[in-house]
mmCIF file of the N, C-alpha and C atoms, coordinates in Angstrom:
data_MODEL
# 
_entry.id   MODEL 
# 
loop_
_atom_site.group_PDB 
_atom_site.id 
_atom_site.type_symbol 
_atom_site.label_atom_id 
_atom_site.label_alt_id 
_atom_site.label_comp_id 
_atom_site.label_asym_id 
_atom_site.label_entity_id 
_atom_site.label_seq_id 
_atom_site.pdbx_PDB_ins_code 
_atom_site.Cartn_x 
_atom_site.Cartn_y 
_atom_site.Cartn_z 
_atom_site.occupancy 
_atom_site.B_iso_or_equiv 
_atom_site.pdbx_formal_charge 
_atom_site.auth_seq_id 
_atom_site.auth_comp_id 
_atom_site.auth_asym_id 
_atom_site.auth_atom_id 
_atom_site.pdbx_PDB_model_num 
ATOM 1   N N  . UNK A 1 1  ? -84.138  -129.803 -30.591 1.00 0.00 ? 1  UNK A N  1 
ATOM 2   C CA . UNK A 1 1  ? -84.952  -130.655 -31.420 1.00 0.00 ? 1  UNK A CA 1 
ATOM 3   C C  . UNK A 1 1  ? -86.072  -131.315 -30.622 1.00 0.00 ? 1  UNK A C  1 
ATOM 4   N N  . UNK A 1 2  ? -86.348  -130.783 -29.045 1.00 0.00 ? 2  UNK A N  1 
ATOM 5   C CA . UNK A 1 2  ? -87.173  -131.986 -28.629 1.00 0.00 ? 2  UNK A CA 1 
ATOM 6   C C  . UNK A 1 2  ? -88.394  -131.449 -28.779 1.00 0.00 ? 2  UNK A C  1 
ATOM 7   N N  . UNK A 1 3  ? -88.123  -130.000 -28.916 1.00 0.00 ? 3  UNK A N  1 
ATOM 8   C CA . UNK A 1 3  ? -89.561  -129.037 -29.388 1.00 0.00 ? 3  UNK A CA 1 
ATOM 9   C C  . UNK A 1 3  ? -90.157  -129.270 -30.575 1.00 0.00 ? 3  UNK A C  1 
ATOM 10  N N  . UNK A 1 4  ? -89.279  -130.123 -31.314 1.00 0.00 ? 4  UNK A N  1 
ATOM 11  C CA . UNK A 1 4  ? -90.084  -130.304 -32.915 1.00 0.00 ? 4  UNK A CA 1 
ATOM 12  C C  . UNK A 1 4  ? -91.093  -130.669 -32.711 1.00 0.00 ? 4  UNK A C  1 
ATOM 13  N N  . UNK A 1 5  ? -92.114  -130.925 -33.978 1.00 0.00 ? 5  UNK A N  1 
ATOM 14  C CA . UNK A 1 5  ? -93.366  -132.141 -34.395 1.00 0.00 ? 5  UNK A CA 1 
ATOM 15  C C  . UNK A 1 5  ? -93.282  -132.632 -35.169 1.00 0.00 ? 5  UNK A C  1 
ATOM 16  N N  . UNK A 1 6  ? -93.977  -134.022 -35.544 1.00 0.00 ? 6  UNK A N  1 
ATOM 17  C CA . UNK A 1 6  ? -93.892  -134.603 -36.777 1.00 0.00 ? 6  UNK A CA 1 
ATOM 18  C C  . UNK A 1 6  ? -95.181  -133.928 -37.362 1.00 0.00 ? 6  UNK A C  1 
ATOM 19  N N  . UNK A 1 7  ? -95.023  -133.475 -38.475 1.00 0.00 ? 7  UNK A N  1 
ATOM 20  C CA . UNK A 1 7  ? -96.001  -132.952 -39.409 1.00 0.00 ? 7  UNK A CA 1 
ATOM 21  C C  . UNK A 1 7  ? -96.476  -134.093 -40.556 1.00 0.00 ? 7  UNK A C  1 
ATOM 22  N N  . UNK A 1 8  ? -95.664  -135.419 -41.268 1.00 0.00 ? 8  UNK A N  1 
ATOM 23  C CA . UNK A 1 8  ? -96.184  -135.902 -41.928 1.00 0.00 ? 8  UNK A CA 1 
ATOM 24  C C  . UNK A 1 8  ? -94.652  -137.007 -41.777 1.00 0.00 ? 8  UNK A C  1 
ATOM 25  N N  . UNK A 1 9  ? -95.135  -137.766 -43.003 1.00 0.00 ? 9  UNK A N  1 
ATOM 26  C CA . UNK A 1 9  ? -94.692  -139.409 -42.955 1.00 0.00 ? 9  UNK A CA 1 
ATOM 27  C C  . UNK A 1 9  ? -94.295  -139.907 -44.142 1.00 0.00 ? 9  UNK A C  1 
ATOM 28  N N  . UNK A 1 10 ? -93.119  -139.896 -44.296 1.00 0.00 ? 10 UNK A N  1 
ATOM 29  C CA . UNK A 1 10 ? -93.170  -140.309 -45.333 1.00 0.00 ? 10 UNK A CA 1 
ATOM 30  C C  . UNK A 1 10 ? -92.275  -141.484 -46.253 1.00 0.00 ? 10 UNK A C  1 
ATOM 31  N N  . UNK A 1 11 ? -92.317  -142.544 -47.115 1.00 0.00 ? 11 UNK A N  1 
ATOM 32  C CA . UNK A 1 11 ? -92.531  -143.900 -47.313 1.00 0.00 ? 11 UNK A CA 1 
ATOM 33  C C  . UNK A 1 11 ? -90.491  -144.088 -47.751 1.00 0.00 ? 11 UNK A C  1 
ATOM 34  N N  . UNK A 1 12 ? -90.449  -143.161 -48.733 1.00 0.00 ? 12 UNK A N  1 
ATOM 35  C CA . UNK A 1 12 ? -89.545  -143.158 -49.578 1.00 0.00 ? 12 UNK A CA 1 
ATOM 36  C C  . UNK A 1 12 ? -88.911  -141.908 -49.683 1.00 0.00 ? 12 UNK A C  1 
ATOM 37  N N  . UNK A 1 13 ? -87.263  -141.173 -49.671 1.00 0.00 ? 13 UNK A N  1 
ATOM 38  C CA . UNK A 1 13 ? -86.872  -140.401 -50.203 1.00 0.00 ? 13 UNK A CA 1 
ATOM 39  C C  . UNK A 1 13 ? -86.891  -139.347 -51.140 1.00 0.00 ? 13 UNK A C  1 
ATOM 40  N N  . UNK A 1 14 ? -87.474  -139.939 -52.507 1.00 0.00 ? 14 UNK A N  1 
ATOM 41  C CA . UNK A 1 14 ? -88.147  -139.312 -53.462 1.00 0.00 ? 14 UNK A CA 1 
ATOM 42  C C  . UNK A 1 14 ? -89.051  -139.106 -53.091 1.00 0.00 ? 14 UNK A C  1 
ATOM 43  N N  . UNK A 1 15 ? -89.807  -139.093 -52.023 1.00 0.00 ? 15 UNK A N  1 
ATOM 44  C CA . UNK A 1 15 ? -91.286  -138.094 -51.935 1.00 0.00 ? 15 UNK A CA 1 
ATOM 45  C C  . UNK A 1 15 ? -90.746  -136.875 -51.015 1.00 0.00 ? 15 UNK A C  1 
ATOM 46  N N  . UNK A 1 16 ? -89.585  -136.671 -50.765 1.00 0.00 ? 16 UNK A N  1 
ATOM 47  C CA . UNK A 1 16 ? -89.372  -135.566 -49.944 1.00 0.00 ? 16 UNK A CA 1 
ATOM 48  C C  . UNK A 1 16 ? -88.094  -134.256 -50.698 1.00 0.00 ? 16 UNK A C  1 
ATOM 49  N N  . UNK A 1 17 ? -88.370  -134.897 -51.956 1.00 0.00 ? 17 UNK A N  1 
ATOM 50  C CA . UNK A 1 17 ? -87.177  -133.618 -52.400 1.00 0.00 ? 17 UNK A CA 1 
ATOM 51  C C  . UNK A 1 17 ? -87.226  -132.684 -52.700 1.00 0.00 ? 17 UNK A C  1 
ATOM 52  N N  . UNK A 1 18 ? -88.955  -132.345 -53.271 1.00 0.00 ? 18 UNK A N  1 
ATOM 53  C CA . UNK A 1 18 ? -89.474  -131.183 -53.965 1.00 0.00 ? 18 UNK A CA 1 
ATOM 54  C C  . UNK A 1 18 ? -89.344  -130.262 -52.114 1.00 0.00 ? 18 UNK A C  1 
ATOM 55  N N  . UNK A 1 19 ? -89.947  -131.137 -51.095 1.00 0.00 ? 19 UNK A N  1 
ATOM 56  C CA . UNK A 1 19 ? -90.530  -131.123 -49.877 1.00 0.00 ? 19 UNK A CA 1 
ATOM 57  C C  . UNK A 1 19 ? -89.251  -130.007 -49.186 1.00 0.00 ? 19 UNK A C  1 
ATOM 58  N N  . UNK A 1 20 ? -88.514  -130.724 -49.231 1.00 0.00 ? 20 UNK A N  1 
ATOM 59  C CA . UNK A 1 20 ? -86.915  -130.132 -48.584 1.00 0.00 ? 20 UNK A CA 1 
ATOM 60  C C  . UNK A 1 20 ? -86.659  -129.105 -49.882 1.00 0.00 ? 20 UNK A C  1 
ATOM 61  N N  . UNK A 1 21 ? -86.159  -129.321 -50.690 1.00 0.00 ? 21 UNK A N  1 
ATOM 62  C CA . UNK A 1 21 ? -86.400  -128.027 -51.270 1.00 0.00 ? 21 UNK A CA 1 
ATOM 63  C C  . UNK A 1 21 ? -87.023  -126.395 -50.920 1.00 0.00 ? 21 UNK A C  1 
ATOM 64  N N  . UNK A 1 22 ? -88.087  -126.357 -50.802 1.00 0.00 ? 22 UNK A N  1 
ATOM 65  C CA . UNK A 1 22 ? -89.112  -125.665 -50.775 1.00 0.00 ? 22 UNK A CA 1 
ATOM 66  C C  . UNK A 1 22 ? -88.694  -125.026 -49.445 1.00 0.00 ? 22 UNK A C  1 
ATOM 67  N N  . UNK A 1 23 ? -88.315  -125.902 -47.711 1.00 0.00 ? 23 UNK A N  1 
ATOM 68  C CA . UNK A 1 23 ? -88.747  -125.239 -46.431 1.00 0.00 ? 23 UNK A CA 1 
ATOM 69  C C  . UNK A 1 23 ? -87.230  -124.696 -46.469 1.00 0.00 ? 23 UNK A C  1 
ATOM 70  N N  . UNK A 1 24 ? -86.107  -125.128 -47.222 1.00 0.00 ? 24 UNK A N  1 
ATOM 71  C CA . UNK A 1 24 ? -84.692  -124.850 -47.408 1.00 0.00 ? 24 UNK A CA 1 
ATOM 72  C C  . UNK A 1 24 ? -85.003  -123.513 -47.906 1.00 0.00 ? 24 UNK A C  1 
ATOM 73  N N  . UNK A 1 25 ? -85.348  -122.804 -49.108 1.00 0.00 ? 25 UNK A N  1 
ATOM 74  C CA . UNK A 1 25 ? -85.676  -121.728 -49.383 1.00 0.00 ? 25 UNK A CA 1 
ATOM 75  C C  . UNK A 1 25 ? -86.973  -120.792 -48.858 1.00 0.00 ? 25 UNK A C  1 
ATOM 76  N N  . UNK A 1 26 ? -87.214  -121.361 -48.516 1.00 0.00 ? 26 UNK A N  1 
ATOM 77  C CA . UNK A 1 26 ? -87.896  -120.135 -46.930 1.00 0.00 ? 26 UNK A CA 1 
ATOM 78  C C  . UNK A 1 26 ? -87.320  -120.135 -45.963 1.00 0.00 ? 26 UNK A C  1 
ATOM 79  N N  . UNK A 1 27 ? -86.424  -121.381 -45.671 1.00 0.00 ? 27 UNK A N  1 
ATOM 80  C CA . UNK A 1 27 ? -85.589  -120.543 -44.278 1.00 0.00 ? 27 UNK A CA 1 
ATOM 81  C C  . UNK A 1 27 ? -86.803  -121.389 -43.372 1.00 0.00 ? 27 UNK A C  1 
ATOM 82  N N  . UNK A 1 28 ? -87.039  -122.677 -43.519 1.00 0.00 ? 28 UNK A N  1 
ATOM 83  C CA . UNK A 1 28 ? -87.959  -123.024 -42.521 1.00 0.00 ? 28 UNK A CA 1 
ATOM 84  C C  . UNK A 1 28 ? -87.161  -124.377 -41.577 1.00 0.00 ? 28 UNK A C  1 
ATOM 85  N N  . UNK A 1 29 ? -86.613  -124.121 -40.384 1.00 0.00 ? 29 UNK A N  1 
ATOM 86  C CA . UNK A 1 29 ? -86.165  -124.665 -39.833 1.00 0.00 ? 29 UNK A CA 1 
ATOM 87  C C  . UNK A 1 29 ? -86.906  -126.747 -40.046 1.00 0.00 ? 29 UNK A C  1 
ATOM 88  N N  . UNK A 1 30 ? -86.117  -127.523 -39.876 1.00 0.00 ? 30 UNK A N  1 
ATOM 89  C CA . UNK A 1 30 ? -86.861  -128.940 -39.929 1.00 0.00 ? 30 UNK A CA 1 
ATOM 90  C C  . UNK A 1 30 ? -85.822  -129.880 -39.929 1.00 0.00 ? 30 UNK A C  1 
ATOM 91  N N  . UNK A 1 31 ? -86.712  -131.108 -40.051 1.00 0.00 ? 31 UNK A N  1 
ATOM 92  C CA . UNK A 1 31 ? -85.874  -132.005 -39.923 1.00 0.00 ? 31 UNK A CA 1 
ATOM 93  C C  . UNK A 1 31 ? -86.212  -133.374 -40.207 1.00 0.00 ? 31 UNK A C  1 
ATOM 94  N N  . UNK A 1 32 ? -85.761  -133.950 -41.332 1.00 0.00 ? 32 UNK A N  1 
ATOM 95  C CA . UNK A 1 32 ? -86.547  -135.491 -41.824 1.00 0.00 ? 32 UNK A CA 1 
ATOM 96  C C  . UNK A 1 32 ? -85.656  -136.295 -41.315 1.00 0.00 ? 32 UNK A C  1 
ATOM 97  N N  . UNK A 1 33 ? -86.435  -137.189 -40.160 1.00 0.00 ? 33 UNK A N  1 
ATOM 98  C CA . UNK A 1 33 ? -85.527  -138.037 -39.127 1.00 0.00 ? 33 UNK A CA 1 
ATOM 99  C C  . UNK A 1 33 ? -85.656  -139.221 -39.943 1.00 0.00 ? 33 UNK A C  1 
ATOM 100 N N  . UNK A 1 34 ? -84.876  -140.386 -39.774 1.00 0.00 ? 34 UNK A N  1 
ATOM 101 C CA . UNK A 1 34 ? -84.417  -141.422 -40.763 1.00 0.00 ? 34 UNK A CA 1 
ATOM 102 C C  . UNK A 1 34 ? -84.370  -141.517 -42.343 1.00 0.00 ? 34 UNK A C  1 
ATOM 103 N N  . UNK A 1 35 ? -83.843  -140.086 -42.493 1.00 0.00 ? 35 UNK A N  1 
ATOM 104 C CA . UNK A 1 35 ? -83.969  -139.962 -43.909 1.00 0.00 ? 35 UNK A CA 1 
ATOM 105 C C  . UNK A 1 35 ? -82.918  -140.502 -44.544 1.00 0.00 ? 35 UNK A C  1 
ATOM 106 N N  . UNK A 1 36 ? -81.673  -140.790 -43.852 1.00 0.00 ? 36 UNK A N  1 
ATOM 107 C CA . UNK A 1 36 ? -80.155  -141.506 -44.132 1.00 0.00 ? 36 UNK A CA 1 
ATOM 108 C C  . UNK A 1 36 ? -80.463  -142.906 -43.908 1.00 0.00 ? 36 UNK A C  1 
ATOM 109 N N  . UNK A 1 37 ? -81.294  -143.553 -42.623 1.00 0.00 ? 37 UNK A N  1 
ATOM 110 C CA . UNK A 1 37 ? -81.042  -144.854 -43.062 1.00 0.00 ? 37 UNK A CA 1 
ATOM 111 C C  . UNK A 1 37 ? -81.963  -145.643 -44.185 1.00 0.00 ? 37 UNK A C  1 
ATOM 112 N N  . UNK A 1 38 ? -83.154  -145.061 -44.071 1.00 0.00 ? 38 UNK A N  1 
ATOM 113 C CA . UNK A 1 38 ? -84.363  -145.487 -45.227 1.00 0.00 ? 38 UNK A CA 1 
ATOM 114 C C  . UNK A 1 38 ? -83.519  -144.854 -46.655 1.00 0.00 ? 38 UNK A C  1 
ATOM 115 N N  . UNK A 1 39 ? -82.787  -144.008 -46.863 1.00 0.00 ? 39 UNK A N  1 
ATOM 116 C CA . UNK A 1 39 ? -82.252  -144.079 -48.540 1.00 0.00 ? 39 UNK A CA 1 
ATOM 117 C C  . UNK A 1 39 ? -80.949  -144.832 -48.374 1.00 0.00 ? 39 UNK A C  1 
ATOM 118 N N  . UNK A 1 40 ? -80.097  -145.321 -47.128 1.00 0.00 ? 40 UNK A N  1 
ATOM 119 C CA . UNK A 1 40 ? -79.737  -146.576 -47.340 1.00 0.00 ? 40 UNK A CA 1 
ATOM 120 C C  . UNK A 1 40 ? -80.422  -148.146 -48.202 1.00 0.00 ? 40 UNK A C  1 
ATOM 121 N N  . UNK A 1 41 ? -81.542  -147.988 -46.975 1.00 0.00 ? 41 UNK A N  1 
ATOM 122 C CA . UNK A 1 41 ? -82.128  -149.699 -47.062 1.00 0.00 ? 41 UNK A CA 1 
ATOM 123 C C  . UNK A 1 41 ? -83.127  -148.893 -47.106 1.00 0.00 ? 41 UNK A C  1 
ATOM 124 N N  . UNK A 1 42 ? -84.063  -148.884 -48.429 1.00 0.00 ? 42 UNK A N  1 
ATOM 125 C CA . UNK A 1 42 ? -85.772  -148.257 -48.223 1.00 0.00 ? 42 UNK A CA 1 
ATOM 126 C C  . UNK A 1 42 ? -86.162  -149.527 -47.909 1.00 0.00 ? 42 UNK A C  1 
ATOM 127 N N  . UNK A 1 43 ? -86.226  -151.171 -48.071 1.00 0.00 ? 43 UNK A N  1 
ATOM 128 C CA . UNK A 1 43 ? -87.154  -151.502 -47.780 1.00 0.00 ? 43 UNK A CA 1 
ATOM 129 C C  . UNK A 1 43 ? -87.137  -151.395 -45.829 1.00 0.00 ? 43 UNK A C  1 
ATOM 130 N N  . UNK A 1 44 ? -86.646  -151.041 -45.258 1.00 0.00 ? 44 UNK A N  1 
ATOM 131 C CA . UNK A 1 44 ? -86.778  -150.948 -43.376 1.00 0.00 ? 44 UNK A CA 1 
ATOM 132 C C  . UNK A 1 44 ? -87.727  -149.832 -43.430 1.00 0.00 ? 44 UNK A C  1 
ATOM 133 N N  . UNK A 1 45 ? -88.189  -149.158 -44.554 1.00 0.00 ? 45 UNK A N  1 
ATOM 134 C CA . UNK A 1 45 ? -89.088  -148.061 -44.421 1.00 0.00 ? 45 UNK A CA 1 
ATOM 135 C C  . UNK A 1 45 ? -89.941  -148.581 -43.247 1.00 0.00 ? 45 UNK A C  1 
ATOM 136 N N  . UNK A 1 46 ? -90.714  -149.175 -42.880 1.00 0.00 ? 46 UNK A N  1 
ATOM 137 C CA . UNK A 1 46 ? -91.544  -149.684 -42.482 1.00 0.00 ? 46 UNK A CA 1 
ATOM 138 C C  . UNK A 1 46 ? -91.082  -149.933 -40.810 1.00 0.00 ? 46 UNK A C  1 
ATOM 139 N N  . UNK A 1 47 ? -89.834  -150.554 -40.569 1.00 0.00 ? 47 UNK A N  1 
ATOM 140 C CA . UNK A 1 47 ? -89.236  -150.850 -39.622 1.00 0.00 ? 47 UNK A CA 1 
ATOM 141 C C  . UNK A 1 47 ? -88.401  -149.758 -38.689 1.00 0.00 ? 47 UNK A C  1 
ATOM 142 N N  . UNK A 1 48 ? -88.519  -148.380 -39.238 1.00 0.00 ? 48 UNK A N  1 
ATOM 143 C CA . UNK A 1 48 ? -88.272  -146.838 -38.779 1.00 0.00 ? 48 UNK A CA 1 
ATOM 144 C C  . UNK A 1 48 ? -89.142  -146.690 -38.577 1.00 0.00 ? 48 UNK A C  1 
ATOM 145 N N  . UNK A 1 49 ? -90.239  -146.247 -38.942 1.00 0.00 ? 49 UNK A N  1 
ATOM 146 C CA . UNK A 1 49 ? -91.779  -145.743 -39.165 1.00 0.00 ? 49 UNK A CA 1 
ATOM 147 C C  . UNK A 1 49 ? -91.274  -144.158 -40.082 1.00 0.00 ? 49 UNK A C  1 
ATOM 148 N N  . UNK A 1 50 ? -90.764  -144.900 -41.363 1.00 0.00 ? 50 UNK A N  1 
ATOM 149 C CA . UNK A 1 50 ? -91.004  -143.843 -42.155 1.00 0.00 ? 50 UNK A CA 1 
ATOM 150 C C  . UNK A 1 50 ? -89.813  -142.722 -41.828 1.00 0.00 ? 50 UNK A C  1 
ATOM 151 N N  . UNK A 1 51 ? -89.808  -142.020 -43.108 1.00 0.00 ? 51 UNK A N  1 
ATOM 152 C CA . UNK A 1 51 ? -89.141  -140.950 -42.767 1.00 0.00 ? 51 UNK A CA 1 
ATOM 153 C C  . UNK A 1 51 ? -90.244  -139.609 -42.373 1.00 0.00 ? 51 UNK A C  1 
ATOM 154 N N  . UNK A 1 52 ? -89.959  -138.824 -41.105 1.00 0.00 ? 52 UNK A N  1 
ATOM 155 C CA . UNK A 1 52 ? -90.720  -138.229 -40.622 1.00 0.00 ? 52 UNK A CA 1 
ATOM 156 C C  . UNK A 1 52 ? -90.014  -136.558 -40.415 1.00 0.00 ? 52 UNK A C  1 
ATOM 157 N N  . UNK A 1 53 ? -91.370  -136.099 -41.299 1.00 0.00 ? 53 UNK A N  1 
ATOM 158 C CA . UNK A 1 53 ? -90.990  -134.563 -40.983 1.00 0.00 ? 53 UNK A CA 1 
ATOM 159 C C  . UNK A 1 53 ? -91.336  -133.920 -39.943 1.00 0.00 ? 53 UNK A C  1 
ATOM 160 N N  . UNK A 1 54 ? -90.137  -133.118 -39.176 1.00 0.00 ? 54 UNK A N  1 
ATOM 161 C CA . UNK A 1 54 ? -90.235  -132.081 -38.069 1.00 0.00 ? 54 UNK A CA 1 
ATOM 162 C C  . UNK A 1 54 ? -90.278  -130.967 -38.440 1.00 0.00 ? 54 UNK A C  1 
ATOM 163 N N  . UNK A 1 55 ? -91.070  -129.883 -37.126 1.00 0.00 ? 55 UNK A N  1 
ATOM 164 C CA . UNK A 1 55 ? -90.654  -128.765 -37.338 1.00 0.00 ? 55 UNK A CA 1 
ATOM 165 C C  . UNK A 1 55 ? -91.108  -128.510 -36.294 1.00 0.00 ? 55 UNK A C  1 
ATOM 166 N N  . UNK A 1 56 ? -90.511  -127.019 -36.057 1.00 0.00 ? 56 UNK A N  1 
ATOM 167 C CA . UNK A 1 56 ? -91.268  -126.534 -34.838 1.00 0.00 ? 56 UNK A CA 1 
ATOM 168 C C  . UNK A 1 56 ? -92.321  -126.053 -35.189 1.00 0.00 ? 56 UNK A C  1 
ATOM 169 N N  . UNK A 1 57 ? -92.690  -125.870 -34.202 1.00 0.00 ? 57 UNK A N  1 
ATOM 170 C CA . UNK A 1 57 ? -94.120  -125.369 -33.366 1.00 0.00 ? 57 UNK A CA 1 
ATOM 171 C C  . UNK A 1 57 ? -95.041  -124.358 -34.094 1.00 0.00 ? 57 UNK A C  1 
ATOM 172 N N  . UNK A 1 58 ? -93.689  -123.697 -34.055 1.00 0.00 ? 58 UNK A N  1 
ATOM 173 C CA . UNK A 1 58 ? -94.127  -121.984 -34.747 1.00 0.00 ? 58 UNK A CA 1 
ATOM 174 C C  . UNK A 1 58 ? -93.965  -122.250 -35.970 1.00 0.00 ? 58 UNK A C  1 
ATOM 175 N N  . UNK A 1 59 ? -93.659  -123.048 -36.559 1.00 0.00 ? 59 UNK A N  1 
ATOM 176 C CA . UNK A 1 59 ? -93.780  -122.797 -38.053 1.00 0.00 ? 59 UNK A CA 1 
ATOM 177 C C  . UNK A 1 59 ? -94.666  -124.267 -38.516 1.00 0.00 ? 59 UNK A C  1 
ATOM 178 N N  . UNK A 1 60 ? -95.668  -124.733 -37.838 1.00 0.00 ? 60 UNK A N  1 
ATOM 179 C CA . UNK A 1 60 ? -96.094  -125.913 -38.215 1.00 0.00 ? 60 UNK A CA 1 
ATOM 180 C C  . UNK A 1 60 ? -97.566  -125.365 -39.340 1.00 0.00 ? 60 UNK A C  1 
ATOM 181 N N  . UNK A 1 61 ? -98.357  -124.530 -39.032 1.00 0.00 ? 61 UNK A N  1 
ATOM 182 C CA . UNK A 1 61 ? -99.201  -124.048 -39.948 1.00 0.00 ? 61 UNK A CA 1 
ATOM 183 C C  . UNK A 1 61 ? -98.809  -123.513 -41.209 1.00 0.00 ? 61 UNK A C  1 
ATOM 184 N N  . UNK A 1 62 ? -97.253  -122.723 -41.009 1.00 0.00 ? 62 UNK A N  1 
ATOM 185 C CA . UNK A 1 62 ? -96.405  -122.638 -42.466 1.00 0.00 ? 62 UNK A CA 1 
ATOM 186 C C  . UNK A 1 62 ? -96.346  -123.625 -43.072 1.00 0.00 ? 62 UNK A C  1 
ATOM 187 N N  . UNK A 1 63 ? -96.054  -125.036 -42.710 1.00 0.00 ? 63 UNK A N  1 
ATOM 188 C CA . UNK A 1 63 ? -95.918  -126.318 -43.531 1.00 0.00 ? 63 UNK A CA 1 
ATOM 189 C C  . UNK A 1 63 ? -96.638  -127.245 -43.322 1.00 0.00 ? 63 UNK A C  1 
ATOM 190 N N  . UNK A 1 64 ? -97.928  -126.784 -42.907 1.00 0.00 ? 64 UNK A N  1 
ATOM 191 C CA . UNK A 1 64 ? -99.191  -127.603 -42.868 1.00 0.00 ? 64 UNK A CA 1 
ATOM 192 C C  . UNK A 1 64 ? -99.788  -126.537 -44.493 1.00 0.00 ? 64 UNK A C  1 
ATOM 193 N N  . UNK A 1 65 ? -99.364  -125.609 -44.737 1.00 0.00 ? 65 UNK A N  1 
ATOM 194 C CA . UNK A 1 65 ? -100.577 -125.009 -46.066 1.00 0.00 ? 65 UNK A CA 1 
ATOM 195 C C  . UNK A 1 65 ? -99.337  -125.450 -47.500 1.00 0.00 ? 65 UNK A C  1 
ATOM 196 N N  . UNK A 1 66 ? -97.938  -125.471 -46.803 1.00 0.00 ? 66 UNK A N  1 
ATOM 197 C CA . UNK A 1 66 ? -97.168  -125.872 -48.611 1.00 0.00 ? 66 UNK A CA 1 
ATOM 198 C C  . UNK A 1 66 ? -97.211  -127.414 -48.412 1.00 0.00 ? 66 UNK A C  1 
ATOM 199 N N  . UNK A 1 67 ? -97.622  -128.151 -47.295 1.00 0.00 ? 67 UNK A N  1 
ATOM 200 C CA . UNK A 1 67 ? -97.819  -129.765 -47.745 1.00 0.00 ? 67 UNK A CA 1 
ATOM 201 C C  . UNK A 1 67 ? -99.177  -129.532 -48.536 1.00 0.00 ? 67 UNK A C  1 
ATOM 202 N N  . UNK A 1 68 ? -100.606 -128.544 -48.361 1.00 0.00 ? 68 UNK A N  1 
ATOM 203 C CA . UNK A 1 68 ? -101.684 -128.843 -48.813 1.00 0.00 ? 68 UNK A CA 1 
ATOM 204 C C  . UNK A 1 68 ? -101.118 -128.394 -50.342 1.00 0.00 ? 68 UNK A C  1 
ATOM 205 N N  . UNK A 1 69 ? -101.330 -127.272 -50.224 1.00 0.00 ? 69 UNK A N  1 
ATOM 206 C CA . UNK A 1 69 ? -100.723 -126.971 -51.843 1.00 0.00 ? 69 UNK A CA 1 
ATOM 207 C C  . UNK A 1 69 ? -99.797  -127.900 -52.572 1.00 0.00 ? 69 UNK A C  1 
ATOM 208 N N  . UNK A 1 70 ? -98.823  -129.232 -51.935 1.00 0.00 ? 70 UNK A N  1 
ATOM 209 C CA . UNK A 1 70 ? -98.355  -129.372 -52.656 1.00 0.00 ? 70 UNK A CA 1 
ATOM 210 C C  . UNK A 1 70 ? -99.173  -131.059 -53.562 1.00 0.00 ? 70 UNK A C  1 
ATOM 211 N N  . UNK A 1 71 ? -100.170 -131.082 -52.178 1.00 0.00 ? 71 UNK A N  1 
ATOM 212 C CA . UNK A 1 71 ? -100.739 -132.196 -52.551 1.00 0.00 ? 71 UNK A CA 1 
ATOM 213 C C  . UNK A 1 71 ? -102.045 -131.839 -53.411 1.00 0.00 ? 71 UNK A C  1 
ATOM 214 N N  . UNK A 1 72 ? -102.501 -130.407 -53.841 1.00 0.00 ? 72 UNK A N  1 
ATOM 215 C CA . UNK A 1 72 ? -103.655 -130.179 -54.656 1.00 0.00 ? 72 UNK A CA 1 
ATOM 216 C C  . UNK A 1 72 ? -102.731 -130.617 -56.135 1.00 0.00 ? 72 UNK A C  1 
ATOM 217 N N  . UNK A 1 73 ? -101.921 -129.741 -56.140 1.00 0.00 ? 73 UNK A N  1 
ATOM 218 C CA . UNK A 1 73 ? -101.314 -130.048 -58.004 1.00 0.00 ? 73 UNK A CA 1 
ATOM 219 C C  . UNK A 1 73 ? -100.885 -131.594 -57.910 1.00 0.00 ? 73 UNK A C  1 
ATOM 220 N N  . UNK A 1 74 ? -101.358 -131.788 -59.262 1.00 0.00 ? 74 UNK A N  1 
ATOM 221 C CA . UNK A 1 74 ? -100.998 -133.276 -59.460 1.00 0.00 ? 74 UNK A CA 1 
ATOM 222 C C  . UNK A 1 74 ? -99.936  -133.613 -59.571 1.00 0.00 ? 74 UNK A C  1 
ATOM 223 N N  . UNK A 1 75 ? -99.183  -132.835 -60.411 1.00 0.00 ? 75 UNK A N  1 
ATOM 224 C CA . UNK A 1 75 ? -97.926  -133.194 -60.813 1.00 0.00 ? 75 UNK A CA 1 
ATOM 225 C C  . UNK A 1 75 ? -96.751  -132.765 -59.527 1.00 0.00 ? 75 UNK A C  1 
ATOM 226 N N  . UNK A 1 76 ? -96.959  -132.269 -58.373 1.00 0.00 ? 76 UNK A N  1 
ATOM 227 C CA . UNK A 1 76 ? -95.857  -132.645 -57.590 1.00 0.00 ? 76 UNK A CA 1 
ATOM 228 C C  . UNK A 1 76 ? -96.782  -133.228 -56.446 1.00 0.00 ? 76 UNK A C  1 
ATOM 229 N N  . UNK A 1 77 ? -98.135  -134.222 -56.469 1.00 0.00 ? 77 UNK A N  1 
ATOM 230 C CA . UNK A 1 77 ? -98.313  -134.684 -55.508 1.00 0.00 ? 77 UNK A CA 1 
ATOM 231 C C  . UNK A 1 77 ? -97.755  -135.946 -54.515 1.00 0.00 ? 77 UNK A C  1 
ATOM 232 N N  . UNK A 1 78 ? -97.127  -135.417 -53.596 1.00 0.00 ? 78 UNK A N  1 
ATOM 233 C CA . UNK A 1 78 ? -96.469  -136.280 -52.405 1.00 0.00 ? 78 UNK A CA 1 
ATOM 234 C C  . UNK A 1 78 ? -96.976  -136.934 -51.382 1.00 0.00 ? 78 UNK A C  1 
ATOM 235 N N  . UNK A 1 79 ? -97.552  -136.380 -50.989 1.00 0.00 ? 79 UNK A N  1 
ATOM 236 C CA . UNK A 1 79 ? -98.903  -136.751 -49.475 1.00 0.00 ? 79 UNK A CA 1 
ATOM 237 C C  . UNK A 1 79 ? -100.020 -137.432 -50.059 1.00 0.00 ? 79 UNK A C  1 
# 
């Protein structure tokens, strides 16, 4: 895991389900770090810095184009 990156940031739980979904069915290795204690206590959102998506290296342009796509449609925009 120390090879991961953070690719994006994010506030609340519900902005990451469509998110996890999606890299789960491609088979895209990752990892949303404080995603257990922020849907404990969301308000510490702030006091984690967010729940933050990893991935590696090699697959960071894979989930740099389904975060863009997912933020063009309105109706599942997250980012």
């Amino acid at each position: 895991m120390a090879e991961f990156v953070t690719i994006a940031i994010f506030n609340f739980p519900h902005e990451i389900l469509v998110l996890k979904s999606i890299l789960e069915n491609e088979n895209i290795p990752h990892l949303f770090l404080n995603e257990n204690l922020i849907g404990i206590n969301p308000m510490a959102t702030i006091a984690y810095g967010g729940i933050q998506l990893k991935v590696h290296p090699n697959d960071f342009q894979t989930v740099q184009t389904i975060l863009d796509q997912l933020s063009e449609n309105e109706n599942l925009k997250i980012v």
